[in-house]
Every structure is written in structure tokens, then in C-alpha cells.
N, C-alpha and C positions, 0 to 999 in steps of 0.2 A: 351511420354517417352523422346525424342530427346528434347524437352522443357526444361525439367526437368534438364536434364542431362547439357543444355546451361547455366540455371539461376544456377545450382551451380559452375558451372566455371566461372559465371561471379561475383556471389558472393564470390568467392576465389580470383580471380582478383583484386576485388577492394579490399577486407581486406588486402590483400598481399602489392598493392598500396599504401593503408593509414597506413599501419606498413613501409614500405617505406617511404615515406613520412616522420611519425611521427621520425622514428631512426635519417634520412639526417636530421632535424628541430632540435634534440637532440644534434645530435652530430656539429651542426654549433654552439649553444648556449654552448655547454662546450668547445669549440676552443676558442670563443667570452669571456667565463671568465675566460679561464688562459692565456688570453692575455693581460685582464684587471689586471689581480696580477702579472701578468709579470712587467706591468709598474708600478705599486703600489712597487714592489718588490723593484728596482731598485730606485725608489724616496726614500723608506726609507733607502737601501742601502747608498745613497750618504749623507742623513741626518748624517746617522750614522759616515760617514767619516767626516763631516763639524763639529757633536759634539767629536770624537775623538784628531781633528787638535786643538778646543777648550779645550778640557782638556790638550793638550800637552802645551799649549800658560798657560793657568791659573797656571799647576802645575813649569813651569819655572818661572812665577811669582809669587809665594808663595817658592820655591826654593831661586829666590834670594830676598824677604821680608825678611825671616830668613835669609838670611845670613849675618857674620857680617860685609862686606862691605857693606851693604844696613844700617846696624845699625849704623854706624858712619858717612856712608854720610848724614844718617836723621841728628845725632846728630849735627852732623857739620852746615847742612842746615837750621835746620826748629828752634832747640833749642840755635846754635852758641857755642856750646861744643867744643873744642878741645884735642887735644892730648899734650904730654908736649912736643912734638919737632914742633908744632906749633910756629907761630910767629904773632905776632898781634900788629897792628899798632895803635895808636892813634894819635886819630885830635885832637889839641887842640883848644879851644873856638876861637881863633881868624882867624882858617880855614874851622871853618864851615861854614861861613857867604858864602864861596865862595864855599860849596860843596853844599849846600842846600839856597836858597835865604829864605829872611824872607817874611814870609807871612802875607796878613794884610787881616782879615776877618772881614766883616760887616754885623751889626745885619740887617737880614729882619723880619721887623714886621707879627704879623699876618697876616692871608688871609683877616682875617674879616674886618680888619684894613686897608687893602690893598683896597679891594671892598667901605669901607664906603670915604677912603681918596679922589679914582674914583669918585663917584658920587657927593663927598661936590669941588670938583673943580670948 
């Protein structure tokens, strides 16, 4: 009887042990993944700052796309449009020579013509 009465205290023992065991194993692995979405958390956290900073940058630059000083510096810029309180100068023929030189380009033959002229040397 005193046998008996040992093997189920020590069979309560160890179940009691390995529900131990098993909980401490549980509960270190649910530490271990809200530690991992902690830092998951805070990567996308800062993502989210670095594309807010870009939408503030795009939408200042689509702000000033429409605007119409952006429209008339294009004009001015890219097409040479002006305003009528503009002023504009002209060169005439006999000051371009000294603004821009003349340029003399000469024809190169083909490649082929290049390779055949190499070899008949």
C-alpha cells in the first residue's frame, strides 16, 4: 500500500513537472513573438513616416507644378514665351559669329568602308 501510495505522488510529480515545464516553454515562446512584432511594429512604423515625409515632398511638388509661377517659368524656359513687359534682345548676323563659332563637320565614311580602306593599305 505504501508502494502505491509513493508511485502516485510520483506520478503527480512529474505530470505537475511537465505542465511546468510545458507553461515556462509557452510562455518564453509568446515573450519571443511579441518581441518579434514589436520590432516588425516599429520597422513598419518608421516605413510609414519615411512614405508620409514622401507624400508631403510630392504633394508640394504637384502644388507648385500647378502653380502659375511654375507655368510661366516653364513658358519662359522650355517654350521662350514671354510676358509683354519682357524685353528681348536680338543679335544680329554679324554677332553671332562671335557668340557661337562656326562649325565645320566632316563626313566619316562607313564602317565598312573604314575596315575595307584598313586592310587595302
Amino acid at each position: 500500500m505504501h508502494f502505491k501510495k509513493r508511485l502516485k505522488q510520483g506520478i503527480i510529480v512529474i505530470i505537475g513537472s511537465l505542465l511546468i515545464i510545458s507553461s515556462l516553454r509557452n510562455i518564453f515562446n509568446q515573450w519571443r513573438l511579441i518581441a518579434e512584432a514589436q520590432k516588425r511594429n516599429q520597422k513598419i512604423g518608421e516605413n510609414i513616416d519615411n512614405l508620409r515625409q514622401n507624400i508631403d515632398i510630392l504633394e508640394k511638388k504637384i502644388k507648385w507644378a500647378t502653380s502659375s509661377a511654375y507655368l510661366e517659368q516653364a513658358a519662359r524656359d522650355k517654350l521662350g514665351l514671354g510676358t509683354k513687359n519682357d524685353y528681348w534682345i536680338e543679335i544680329g548676323e554679324e554677332n553671332m559669329a562671335e557668340v557661337s563659332p562656326e562649325v565645320k563637320e566632316t563626313e566619316k565614311p562607313a564602317v565598312l568602308r573604314q575596315w575595307a580602306d584598313w586592310f587595302t593599305r
